[in-house]
OpenMM code with the backbone's topology and positions (N, CA, C; nanometers):
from openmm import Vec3, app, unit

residues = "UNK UNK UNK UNK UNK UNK UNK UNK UNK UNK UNK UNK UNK UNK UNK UNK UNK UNK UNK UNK UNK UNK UNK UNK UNK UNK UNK UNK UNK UNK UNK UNK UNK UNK UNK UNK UNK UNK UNK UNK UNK UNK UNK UNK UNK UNK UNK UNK UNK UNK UNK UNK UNK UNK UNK UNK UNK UNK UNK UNK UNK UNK UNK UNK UNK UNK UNK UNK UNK UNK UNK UNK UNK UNK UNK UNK UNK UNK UNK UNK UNK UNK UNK UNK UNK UNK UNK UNK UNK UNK UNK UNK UNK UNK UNK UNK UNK UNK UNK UNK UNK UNK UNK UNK UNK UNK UNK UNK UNK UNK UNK UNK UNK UNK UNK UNK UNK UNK UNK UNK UNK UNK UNK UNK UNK UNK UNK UNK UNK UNK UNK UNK UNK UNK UNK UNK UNK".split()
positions = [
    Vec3(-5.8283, -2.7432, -2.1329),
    Vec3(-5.8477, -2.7869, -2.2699),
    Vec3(-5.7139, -2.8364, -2.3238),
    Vec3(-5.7130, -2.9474, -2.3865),
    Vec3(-5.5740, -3.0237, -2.4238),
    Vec3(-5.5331, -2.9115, -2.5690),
    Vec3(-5.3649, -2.9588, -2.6036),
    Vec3(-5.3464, -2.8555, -2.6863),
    Vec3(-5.3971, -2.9053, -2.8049),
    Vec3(-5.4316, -3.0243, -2.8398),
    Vec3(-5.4445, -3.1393, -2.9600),
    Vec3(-5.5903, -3.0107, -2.9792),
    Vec3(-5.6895, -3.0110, -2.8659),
    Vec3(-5.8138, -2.9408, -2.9046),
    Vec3(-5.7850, -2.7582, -2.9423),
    Vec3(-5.7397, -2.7012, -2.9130),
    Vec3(-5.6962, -2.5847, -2.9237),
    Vec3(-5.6093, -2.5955, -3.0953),
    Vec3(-5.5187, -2.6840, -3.1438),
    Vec3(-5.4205, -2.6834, -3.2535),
    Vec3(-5.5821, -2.6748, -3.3362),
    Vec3(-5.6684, -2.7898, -3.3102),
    Vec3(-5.7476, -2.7923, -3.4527),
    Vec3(-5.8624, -2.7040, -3.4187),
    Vec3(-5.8700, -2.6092, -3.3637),
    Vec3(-5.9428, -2.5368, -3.3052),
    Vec3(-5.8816, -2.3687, -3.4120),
    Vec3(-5.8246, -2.3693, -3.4353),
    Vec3(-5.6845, -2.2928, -3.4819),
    Vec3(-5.7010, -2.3236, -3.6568),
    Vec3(-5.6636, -2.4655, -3.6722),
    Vec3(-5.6542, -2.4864, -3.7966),
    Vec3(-5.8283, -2.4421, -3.8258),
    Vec3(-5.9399, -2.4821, -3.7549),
    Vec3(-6.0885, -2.4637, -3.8009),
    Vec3(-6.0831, -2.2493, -3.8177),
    Vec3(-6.0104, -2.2001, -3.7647),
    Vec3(-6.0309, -2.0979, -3.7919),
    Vec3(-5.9468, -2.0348, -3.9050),
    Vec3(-5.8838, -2.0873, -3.9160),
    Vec3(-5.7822, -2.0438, -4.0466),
    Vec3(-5.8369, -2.0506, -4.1812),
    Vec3(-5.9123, -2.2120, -4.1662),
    Vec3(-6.0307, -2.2648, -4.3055),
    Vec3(-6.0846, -2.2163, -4.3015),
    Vec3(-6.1967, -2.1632, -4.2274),
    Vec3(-6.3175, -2.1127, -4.2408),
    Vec3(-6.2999, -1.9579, -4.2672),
    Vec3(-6.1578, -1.8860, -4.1975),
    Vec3(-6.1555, -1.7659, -4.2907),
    Vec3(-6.1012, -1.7685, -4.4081),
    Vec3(-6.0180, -1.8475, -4.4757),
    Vec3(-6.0293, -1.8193, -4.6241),
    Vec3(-6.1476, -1.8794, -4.6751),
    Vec3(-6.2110, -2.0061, -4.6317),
    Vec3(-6.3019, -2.0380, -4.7450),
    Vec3(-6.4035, -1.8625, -4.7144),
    Vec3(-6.4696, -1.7974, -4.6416),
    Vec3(-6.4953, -1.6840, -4.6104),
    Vec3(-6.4465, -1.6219, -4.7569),
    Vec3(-6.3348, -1.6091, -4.7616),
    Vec3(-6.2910, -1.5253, -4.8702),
    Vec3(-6.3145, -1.5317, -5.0180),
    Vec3(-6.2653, -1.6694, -5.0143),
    Vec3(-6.2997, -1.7752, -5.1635),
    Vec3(-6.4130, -1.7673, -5.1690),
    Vec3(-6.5210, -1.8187, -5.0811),
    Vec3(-6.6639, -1.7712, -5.1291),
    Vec3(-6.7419, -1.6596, -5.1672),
    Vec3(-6.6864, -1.5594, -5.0886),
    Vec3(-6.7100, -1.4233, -5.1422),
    Vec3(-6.6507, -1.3728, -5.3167),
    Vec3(-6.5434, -1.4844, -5.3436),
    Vec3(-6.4554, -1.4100, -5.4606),
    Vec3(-6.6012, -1.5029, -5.5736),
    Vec3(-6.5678, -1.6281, -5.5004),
    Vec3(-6.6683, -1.7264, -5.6281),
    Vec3(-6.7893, -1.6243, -5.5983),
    Vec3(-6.8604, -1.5493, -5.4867),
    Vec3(-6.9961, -1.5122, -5.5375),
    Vec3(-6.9887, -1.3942, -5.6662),
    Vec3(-6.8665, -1.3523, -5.7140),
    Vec3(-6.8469, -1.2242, -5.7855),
    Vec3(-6.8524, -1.2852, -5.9390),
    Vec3(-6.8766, -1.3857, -5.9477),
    Vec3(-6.8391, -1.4712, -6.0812),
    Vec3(-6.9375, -1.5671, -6.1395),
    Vec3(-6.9699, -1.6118, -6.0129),
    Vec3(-7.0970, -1.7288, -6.0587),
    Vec3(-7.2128, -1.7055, -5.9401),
    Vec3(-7.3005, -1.7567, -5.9649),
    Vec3(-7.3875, -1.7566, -5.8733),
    Vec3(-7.3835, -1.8280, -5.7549),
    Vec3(-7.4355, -1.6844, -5.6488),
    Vec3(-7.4134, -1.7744, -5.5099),
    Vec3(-7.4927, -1.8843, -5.4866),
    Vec3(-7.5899, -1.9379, -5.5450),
    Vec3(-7.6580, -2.0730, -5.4926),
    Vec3(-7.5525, -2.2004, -5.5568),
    Vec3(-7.4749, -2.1706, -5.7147),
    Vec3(-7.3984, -2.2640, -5.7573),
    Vec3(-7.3139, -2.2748, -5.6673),
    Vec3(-7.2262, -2.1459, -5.6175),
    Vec3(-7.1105, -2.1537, -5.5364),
    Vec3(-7.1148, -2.2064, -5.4319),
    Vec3(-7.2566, -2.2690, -5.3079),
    Vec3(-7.2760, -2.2608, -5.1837),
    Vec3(-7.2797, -2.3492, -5.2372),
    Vec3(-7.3388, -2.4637, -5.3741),
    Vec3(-7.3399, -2.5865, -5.3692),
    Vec3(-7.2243, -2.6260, -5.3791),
    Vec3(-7.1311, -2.5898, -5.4594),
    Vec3(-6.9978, -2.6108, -5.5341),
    Vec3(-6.9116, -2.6814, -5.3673),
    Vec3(-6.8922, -2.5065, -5.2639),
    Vec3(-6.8345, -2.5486, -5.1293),
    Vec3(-6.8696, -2.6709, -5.0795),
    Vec3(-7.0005, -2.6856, -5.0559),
    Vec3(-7.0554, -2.7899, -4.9618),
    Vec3(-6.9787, -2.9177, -5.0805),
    Vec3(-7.0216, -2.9709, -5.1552),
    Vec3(-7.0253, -3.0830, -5.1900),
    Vec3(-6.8373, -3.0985, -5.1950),
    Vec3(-6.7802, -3.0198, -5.1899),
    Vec3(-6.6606, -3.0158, -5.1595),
    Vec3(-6.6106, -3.0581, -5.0400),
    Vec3(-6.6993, -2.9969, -4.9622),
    Vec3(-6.7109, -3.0404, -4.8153),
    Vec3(-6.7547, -3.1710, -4.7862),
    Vec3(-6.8300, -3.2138, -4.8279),
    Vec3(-6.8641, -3.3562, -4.8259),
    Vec3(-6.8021, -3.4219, -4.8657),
    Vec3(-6.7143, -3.4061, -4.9600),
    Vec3(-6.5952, -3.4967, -5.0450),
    Vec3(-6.4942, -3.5223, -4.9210),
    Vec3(-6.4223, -3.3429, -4.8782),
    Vec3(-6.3550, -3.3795, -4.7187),
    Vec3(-6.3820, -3.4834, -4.6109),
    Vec3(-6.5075, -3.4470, -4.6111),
    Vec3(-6.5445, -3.5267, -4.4622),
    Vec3(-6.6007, -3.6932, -4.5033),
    Vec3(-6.5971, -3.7205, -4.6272),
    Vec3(-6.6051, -3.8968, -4.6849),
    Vec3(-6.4296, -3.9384, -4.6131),
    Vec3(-6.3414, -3.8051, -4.6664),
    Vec3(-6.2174, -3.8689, -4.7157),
    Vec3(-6.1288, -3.9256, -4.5801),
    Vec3(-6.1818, -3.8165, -4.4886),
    Vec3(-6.1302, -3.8099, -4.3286),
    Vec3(-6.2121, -3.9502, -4.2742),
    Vec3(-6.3341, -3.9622, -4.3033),
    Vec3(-6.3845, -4.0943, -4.2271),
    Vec3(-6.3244, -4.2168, -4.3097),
    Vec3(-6.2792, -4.2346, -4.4205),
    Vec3(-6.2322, -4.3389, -4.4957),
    Vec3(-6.0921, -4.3471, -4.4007),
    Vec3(-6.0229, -4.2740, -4.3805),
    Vec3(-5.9172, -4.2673, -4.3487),
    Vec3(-5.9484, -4.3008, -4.2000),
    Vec3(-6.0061, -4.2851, -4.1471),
    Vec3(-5.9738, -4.3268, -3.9728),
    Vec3(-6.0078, -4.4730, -3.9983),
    Vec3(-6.0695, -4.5150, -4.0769),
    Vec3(-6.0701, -4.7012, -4.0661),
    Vec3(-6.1548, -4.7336, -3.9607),
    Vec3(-6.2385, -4.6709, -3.8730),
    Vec3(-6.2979, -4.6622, -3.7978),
    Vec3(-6.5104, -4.7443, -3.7884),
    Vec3(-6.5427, -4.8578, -3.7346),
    Vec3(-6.6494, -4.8635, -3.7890),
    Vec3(-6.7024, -4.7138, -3.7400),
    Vec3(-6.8209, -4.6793, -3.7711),
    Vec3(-6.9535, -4.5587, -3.7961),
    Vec3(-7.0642, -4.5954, -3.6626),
    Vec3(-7.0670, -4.5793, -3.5323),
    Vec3(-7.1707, -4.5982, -3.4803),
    Vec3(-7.2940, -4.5252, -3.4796),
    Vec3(-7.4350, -4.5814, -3.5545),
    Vec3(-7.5849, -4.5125, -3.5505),
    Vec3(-7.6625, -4.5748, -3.4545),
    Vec3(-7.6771, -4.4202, -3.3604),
    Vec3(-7.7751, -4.4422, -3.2688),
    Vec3(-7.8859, -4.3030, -3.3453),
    Vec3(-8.0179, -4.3538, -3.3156),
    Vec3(-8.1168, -4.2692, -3.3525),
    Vec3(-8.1024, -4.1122, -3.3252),
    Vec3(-8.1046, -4.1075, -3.1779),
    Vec3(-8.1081, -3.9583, -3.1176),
    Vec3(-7.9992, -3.8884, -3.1873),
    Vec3(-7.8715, -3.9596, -3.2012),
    Vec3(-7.7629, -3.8626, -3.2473),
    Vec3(-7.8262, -3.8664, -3.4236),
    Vec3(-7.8508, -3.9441, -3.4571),
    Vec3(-7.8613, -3.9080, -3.6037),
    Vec3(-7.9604, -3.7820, -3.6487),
    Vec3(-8.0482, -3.8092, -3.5309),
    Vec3(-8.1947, -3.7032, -3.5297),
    Vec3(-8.0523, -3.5330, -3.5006),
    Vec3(-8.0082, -3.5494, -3.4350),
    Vec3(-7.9525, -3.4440, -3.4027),
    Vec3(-7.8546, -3.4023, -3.5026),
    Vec3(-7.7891, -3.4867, -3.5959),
    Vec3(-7.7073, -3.4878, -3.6929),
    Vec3(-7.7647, -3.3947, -3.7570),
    Vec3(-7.8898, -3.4859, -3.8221),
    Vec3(-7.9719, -3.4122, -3.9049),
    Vec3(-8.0256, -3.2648, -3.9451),
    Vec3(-8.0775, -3.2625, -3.8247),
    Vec3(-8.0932, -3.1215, -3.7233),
    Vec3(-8.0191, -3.0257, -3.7559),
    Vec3(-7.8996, -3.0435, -3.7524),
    Vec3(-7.7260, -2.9900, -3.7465),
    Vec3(-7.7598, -2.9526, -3.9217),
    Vec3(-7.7647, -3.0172, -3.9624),
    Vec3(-7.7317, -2.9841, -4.1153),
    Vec3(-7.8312, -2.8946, -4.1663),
    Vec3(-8.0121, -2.9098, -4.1113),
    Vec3(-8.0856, -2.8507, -4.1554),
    Vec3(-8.0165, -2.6898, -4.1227),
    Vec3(-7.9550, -2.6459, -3.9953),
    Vec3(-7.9463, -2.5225, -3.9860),
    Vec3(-7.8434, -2.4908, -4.0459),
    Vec3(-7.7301, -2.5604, -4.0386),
    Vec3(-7.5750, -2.5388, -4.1734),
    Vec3(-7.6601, -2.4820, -4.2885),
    Vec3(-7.7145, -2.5891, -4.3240),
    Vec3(-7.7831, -2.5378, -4.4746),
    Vec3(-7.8653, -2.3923, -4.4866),
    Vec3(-7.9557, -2.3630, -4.3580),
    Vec3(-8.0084, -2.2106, -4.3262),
    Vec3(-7.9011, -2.1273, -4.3228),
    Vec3(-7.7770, -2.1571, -4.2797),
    Vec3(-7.7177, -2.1041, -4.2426),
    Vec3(-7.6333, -2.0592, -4.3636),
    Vec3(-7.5885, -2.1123, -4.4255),
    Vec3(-7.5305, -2.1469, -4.5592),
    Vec3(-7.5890, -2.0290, -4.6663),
    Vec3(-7.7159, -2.0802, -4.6842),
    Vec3(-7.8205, -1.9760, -4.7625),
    Vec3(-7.7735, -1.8586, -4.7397),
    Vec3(-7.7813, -1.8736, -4.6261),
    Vec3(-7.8391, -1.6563, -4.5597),
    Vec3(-7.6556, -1.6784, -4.6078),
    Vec3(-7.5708, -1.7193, -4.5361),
    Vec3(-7.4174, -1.6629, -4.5556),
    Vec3(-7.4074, -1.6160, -4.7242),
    Vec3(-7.3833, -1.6783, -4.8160),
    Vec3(-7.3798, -1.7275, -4.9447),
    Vec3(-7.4500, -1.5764, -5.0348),
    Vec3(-7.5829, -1.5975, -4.9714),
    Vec3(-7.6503, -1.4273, -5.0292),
    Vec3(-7.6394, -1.2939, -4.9707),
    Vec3(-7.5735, -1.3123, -4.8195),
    Vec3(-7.5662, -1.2130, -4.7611),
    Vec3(-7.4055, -1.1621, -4.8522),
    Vec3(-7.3077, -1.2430, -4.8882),
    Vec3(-7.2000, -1.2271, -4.9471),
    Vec3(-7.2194, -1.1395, -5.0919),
    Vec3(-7.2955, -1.2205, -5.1217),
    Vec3(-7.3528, -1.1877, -5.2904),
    Vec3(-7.4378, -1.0045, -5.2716),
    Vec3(-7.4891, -0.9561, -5.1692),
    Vec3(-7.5527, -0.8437, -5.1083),
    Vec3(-7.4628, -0.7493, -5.0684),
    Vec3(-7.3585, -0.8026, -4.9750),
    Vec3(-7.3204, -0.6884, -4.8521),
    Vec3(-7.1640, -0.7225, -4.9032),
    Vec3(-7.0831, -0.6401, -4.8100),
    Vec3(-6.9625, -0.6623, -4.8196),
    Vec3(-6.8819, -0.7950, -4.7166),
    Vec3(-6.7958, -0.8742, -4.7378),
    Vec3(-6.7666, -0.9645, -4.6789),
    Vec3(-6.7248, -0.9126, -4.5062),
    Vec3(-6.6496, -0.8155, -4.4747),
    Vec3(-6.6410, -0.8126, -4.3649),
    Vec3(-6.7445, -0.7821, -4.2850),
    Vec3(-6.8147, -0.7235, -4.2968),
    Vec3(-6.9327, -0.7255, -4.2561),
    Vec3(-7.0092, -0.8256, -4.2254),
    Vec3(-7.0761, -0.8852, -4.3622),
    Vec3(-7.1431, -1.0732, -4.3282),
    Vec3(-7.0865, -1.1568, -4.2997),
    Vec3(-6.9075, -1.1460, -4.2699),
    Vec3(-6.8325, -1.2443, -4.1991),
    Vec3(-6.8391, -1.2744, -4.0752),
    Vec3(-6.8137, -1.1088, -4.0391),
    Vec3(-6.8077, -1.1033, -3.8598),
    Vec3(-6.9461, -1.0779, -3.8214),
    Vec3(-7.0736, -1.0486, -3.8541),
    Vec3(-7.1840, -1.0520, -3.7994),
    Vec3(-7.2234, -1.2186, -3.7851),
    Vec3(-7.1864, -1.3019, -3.8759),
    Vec3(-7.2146, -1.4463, -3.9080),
    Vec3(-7.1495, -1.5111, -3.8023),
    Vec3(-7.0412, -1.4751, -3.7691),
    Vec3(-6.9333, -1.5172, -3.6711),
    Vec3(-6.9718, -1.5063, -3.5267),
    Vec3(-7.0562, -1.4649, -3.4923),
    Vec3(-7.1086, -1.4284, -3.3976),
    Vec3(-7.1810, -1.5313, -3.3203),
    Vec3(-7.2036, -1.6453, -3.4355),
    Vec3(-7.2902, -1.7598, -3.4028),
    Vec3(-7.2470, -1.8331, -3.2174),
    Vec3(-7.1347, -1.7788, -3.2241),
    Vec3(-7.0861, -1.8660, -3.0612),
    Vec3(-7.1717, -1.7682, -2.9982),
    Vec3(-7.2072, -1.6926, -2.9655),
    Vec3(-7.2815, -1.6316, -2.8641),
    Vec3(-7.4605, -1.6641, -2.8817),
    Vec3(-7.5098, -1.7687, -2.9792),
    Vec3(-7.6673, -1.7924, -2.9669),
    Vec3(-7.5880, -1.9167, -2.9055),
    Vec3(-7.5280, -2.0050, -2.9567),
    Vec3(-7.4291, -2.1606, -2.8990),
    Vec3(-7.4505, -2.1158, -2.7389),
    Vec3(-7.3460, -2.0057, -2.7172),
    Vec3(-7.3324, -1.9835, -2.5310),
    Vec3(-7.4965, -1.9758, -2.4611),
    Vec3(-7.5445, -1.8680, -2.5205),
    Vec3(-7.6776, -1.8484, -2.4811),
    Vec3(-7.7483, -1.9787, -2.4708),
    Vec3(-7.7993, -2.0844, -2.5487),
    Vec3(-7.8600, -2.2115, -2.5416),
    Vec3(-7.7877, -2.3381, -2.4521),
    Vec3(-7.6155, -2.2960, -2.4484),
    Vec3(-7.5625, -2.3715, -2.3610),
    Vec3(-7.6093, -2.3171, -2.2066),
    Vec3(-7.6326, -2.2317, -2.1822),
    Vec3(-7.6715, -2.1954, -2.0644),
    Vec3(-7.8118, -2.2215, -2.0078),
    Vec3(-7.8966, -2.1685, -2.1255),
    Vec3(-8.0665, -2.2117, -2.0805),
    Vec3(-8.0806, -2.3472, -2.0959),
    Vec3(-8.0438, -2.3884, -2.2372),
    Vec3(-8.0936, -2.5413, -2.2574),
    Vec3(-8.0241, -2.6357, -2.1919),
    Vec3(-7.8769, -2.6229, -2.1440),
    Vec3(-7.8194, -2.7664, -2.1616),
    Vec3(-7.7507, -2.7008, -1.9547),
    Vec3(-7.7913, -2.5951, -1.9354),
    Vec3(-7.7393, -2.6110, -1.7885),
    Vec3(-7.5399, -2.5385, -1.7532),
    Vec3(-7.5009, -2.5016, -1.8473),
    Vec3(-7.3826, -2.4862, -1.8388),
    Vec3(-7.3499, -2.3665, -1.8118),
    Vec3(-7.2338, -2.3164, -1.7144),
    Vec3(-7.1916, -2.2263, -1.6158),
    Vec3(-7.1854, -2.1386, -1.7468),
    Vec3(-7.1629, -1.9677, -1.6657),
    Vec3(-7.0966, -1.8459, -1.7363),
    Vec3(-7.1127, -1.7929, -1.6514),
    Vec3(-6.9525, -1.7605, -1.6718),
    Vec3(-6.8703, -1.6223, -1.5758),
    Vec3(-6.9091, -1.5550, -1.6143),
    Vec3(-6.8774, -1.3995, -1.5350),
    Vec3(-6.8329, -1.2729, -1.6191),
    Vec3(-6.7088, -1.2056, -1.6860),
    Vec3(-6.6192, -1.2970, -1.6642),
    Vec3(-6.5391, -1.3539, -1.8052),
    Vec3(-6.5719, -1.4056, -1.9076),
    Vec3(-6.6976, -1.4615, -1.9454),
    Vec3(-6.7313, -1.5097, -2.0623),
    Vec3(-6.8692, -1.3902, -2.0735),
    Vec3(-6.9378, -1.3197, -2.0079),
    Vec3(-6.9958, -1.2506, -2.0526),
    Vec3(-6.8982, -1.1310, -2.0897),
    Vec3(-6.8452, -1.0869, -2.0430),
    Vec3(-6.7738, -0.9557, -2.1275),
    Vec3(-6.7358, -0.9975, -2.2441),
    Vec3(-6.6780, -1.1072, -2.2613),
    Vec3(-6.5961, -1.1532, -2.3629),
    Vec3(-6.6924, -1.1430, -2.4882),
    Vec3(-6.8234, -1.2023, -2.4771),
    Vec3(-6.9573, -1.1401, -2.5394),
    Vec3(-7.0030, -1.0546, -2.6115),
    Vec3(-6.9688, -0.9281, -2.4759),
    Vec3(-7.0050, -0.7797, -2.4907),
    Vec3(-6.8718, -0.7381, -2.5688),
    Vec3(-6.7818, -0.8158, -2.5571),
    Vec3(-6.6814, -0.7220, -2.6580),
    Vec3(-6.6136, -0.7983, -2.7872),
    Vec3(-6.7002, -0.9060, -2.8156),
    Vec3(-6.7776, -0.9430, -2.9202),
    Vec3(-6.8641, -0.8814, -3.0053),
    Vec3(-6.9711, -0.8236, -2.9170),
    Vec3(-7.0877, -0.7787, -3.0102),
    Vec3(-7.0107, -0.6057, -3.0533),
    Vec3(-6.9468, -0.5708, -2.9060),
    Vec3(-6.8961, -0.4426, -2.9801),
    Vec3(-6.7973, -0.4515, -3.0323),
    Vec3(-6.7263, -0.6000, -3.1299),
    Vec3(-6.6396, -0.5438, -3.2373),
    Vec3(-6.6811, -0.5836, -3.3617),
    Vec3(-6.7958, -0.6530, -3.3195),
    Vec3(-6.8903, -0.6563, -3.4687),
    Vec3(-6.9631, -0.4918, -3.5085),
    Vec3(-6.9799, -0.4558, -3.4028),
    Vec3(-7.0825, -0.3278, -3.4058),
    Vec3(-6.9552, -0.2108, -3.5013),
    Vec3(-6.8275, -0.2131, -3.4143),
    Vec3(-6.7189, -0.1330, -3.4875),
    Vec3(-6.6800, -0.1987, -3.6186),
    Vec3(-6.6769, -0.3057, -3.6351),
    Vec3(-6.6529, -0.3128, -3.8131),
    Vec3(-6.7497, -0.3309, -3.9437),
    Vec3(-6.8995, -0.3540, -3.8537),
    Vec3(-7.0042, -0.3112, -3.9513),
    Vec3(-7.0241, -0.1739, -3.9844),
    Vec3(-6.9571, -0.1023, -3.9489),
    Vec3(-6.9895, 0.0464, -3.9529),
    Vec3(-6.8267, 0.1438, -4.0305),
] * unit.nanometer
topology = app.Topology()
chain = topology.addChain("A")
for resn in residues:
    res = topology.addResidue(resn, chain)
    for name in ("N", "CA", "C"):
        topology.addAtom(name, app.Element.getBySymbol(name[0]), res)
């Protein structure tokens, strides 16, 4: 893996744990459906500003757009449940259970799409699920 993918691999985890945080603080104040809208459309403002900036034409092919789409319907499921589970539970908890999402990703990369796993990536898994299991508790 090049380091260019690993640096923003790094920076994606740094964002996503404070916004984590910030969203939990905005659910204490306003409502989490305002706040989940508030993020996103924020988010959308980002990701206009990054494609303006690459100067790049936009190629649409159907299948990927179908899949785009797709992509967002579950962000947005995903979003929901995060957003109220915040507004419900305590953040470390609905952070790192939420976080977990790479292991349904691995699982479907394996059945659906054909792709190897060690037992280096299964332990890695198992000691995944058991450090979600130790900080939900």
């Amino acid at each position: 893996m090049s380091q260019h993918a690993i640096t923003l691999a790094v920076l994606a985890m740094c964002a996503w744990g404070l916004w984590t945080v910030l969203a939990n603080e905005a659910t204490r104040t306003i409502d989490p459906k305002l706040a989940m809208i508030l993020s996103y459309a924020a988010s959308v403002l980002i990701a206009l500003g990054y494609i303006a900036a690459q100067n790049e034409p936009l190629a649409l092919e159907r299948t990927g757009v179908t899949y785009a789409l797709a992509a967002g319907v579950f962000a947005g499921v995903g979003a929901v449940a995060f957003y109220a589970g915040l507004s419900a539970g305590r953040v470390g908890v609905v952070a790192t259970i939420s976080a977990l999402y790479f292991v349904v990703a691995t699982i479907i990369g394996v059945v659906v799409l054909g792709e190897s796993l060690t037992i280096q990536n299964v332990a890695g898994i198992g000691f995944a699920v058991l450090a979600v299991v130790l900080l939900a508790n």
